[in-house]
N, C-alpha and C positions, 0 to 999 in steps of 0.2 A: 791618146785622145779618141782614135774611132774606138777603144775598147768601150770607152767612157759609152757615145753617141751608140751603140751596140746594143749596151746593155740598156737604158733608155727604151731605147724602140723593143725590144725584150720587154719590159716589165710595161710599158704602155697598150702592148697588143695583150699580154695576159691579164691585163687589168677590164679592158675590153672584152675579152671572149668570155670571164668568167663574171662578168654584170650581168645582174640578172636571169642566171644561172641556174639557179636555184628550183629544185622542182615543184613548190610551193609561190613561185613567182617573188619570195625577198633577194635582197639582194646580200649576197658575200659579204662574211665578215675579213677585213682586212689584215694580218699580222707579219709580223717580220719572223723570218726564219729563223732556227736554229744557230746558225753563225752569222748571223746578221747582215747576211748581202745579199739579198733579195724578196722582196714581199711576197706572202701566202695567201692564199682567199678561200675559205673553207665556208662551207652553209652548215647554219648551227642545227647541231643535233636534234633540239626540239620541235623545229619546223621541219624535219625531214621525218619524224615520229608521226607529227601530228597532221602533215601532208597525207604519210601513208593509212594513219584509221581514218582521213575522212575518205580515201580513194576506198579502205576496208568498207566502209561503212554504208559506200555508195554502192557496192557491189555486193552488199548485202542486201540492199533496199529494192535493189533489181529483180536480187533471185524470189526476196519474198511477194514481189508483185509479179512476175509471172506465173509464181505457186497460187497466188490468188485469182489468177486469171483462167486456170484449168480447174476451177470449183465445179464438179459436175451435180444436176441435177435429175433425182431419180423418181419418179413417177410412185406414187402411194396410192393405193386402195383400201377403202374402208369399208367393212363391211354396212348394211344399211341402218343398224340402229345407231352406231357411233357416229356417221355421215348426219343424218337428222339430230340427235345429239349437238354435233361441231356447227351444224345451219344455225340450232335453235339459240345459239350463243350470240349470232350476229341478227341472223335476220328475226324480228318481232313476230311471236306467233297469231300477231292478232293486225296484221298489215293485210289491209284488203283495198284493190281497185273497182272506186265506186264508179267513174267514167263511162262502164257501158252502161248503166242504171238511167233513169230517167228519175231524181229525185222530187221528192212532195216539195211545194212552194207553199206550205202551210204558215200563214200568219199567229198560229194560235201556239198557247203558253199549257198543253193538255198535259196533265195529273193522271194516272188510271191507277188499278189495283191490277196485280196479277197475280197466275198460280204455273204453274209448271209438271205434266205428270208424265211417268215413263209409260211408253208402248213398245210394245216387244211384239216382234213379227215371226216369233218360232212356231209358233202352233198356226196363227191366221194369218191368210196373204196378206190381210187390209191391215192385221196389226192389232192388239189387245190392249187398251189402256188400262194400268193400274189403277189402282180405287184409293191413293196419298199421292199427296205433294210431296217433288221432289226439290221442291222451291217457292217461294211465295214474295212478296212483300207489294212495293209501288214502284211503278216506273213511269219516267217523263219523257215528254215528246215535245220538243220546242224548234218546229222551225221542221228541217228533216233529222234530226239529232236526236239518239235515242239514248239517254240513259235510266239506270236503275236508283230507284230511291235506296237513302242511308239505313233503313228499314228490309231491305232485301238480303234475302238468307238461303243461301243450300239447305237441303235438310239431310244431306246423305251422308253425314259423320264424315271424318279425317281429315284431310285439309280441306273440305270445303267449308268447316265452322270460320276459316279467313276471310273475311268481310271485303278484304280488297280483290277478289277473283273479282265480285259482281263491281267492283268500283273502276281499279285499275286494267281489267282482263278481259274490258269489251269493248268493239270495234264494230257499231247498226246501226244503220239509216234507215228512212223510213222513206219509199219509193212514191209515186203520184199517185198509184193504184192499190196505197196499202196496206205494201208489204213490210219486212225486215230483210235486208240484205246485212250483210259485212261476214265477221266474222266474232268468238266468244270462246270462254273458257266454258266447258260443259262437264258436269261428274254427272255419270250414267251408273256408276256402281254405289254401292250400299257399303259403309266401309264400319262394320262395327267394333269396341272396343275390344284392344288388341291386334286385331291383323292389322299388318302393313299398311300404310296409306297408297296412295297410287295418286298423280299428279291426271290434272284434268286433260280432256279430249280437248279440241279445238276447232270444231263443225264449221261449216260455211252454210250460213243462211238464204237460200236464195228464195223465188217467187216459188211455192211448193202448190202443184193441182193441186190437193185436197183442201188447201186450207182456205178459210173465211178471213178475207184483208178488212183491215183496219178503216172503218169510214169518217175519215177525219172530220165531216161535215155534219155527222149528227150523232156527236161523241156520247149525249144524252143516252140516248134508246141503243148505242151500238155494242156490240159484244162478238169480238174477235175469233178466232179460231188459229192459230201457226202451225205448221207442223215443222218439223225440223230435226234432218236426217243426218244421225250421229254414227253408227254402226249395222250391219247388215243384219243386225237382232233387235235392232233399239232403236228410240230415237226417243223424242220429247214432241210432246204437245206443250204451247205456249196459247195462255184464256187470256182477253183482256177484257176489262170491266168495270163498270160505276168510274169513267171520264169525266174530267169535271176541266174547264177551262181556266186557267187562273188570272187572268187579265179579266 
């Protein structure tokens, strides 16, 4: 009889130690022994597989996130044309800060004609105007807001025959006292058929001494004079003329 109560307490303490036992947290499956006198508790084969790839699996995921955490970073230099190149992709070539300007508060709807010639400062300090347009059409002035009429054309061959330089590729105000400020797409060279084209310059307009401002007030009788410093050989004079109010 104690053999009996023996074995009892035997098989109830091993029933105990081996609950939840398992390294996957299930619990033991229960079977009888080989000669049938005593219970076995084994964890099945598939949750001890599949316990160990996800512990694998976890201590893969570790090493790959401290490999990601040593990603160093190396300092690049660009030489200057590729660096202006990588700006001109983001930043707009025709973003100009009008803020320190004191802008025209002009009420009028003004029409003009204009012409455009190259002057070249090789030979004379003051600069040589050419005797042809290197642009021409109409431009408008509404308010301080400068654009060019649908009629405004380059004349310098290659890509300036693209009608949208003078459309989309200008960025001028028209100041209290004037003038043209911002910035514009400018072709200074002469691109005849055959050679290469070359993509336009991109001057900044500012109040220039020599020039004759714009007198909003007696558009009638008025006739402008701009000058406008593109290169240290060149630049462009901007005429304006025959204003007409549209309102």
């Amino acid at each position: 009889m104690k053999k009996i109560y023996l074995l009892l307490t035997l098989l109830l303490t091993s029933s105990q130690s081996y609950s939840s036992s398992c390294p996957d947290g299930s619990e033991p499956i229960k079977s009888v022994s080989d000669d049938g006198s005593y219970y076995v508790y084994n964890c099945n084969a598939n949750n001890l597989t599949d316990s160990t790839k996800n512990n694998n699996d976890s201590s893969n995921s570790i090493k790959s996130t401290n490999k990601d955490s040593e990603i160093k970073i190396y300092e690049v230099t660009f030489s200057p044309g590729v660096l202006d190149e990588l700006l001109n992709l983001v930043v707009s070539k025709i973003d100009f800060d009008f803020s320190k300007y004191k802008l025209s508060n002009n009420k009028k709807d003004v029409q003009c004609r204009f012409s455009m010639t190259r002057i070249v400062y090789e030979k004379i300090k003051e600069g040589q105007e050419e005797g042809w347009n290197i642009a021409n059409g109409n431009i408008n002035i509404r308010g301080s807001n400068v654009e060019f009429g649908n009629n405004a054309q380059w004349r310098m061959g290659g890509l300036s025959a693209d009608p949208s330089y003078f459309k989309d590729q200008v960025n001028i105000k028209l100041t209290d006292d004037g003038h043209f400020v911002g910035k514009m797409a400018f072709f200074h060279l002469h691109i005849h058929d055959g050679e290469v084209p070359t993509n336009p310059l991109y001057p900044t307009l500012t109040k220039h001494k020599r020039s004759t401002p714009i007198n909003i007030d007696n558009i009638e009788n008025m006739t402008a004079k701009l000058y406008i410093d593109v290169e240290d050989w060149a630049g462009g004079v901007l005429r304006i003329r025959n204003c007409r109010d549209n309102k």
